[in-house]
N, C-alpha and C positions, 0 to 999 in steps of 0.2 A: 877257767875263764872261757876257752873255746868251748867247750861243752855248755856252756851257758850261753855265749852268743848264738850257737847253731840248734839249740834247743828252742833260743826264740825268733828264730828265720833260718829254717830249713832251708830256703829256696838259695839263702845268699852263701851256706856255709863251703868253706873251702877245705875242710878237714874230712875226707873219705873216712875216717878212724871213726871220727867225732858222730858222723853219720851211721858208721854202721852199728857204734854201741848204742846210740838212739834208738835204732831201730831193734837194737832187743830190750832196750827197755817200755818202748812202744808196745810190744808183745807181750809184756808183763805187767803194763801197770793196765792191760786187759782183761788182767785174772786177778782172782782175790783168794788170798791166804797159803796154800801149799801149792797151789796153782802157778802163782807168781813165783815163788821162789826156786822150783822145779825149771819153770821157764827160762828165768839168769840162768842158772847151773847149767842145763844142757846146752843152751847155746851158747854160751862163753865157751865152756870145754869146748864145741866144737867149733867154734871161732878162731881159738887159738893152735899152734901143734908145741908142742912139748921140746923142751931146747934147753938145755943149760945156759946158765951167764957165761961160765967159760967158754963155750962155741958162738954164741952169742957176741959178746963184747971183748971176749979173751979176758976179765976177771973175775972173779972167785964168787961174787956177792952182787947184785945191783937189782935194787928194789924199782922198776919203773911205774910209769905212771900208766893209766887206763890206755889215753891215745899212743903212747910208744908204742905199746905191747900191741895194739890193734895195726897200727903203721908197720910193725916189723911183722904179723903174723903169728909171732910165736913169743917164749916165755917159759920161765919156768913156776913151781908151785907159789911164792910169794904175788907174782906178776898175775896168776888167775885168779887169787885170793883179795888181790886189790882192785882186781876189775870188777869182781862180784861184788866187793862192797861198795864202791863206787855204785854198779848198777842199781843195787836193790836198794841205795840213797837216795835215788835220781827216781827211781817207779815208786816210792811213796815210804818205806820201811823207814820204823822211827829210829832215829839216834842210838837210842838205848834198847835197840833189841839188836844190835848190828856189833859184829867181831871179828877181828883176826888172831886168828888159835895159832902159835906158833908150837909145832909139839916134836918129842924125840922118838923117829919110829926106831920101837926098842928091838926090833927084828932085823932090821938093817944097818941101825947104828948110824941115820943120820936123820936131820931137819927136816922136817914138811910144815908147809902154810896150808890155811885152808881160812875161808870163811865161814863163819857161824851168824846165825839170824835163829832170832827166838818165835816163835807161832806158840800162842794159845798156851803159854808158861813153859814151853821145853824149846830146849834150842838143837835145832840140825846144823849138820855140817855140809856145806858145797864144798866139796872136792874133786880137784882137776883128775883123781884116779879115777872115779866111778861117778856113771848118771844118776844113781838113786841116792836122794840125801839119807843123814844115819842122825838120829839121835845122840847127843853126845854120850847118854849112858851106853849108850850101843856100840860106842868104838871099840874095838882091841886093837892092841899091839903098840899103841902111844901109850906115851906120855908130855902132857900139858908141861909147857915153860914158861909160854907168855900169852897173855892177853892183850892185845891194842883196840883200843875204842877210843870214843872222841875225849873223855876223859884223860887219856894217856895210857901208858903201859905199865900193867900189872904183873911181875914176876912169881912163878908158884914156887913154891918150897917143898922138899918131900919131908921136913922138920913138921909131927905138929905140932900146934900153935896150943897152948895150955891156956884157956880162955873160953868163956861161953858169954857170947851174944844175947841178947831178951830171944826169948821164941827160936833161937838156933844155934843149935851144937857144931861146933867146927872138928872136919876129921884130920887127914894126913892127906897130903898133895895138895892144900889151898892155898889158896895166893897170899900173897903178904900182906895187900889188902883184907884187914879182918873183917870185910862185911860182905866176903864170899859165899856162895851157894856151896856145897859140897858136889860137884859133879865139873865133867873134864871143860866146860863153858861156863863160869861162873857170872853171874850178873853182881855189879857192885852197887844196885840198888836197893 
């Protein structure tokens, strides 16, 4: 709701947060197609500094919202993941090209969020590690668990799904949703 009041009177808003995610989405909904999404991604990452929940709040988990994250400065991977998509909702990106990838870095042996947005039938990743988005085929070292879009949250499985679709073959690691894409961003359209 404050993003939406101060979206529609700059002049009156009283949220600094609220103002300065504005103004990256101001910068972005100036650009069209890899433009725009590059634009979120670099300046969120550098908007935000990197922080655990535990030092942060002192516990283990806390998903905030765009203005907390922008009012405290900092955050961890879920909190830039919710900011990006938030942003690239607010600068024009449709509903259903819009995701948060929750995955297991298998190298490390824990959780990372990231946000995904789909361009021109492939979806990139914004992540708070690096400025250059990555195509999902182009990830290593994850593995996909969850997908959150406005539809809800899709669980993947590494079971495959014994089942074929009109016009598509399902592999191993798809979501439970059987009307997945084979790849680490699935669309359930």
């Amino acid at each position: 709701m404050q993003l939406a009041l101060c979206d529609g009177d700059r002049e009156r808003c009283v949220s600094p947060a609220a103002l300065q995610l504005l103004a990256i989405v101001d910068a972005a909904r100036a650009r069209d197609g890899r433009a725009r999404l590059g634009e979120i991604n670099r300046a969120i990452n550098l908007a935000i500094r990197p922080m655990s929940d535990l030092a942060q709040y002192g516990e283990i988990d806390v998903w905030s919202s765009p203005l907390v994250t922008f009012t405290h400065g900092a955050g961890d991977c879920e909190d830039y993941a919710i900011a990006k998509f938030v942003a690239l909702r607010l600068a024009g990106v449709a509903d259903d090209d819009l995701r948060i990838v929750i995955m297991r870095d298998t190298l490390h042996g824990e959780d990372h969020a990231v946000a995904a947005a789909r361009l021109d039938g492939r979806w990139l990743t914004l992540d708070n590690r690096r400025m250059a988005m990555v195509e999902d085929a182009q990830v290593r070292n994850y593995r996909p668990t969850f997908v959150i879009d406005q539809h809800g949250i899709m669980r993947y499985s590494d079971t495959p799904l014994l089942a074929r679709l009109p016009d598509r073959d399902l592999t191993p690691s798809v979501a439970l949703n059987a009307t997945v894409q084979p790849s680490l961003i699935s669309s359930s359209n």
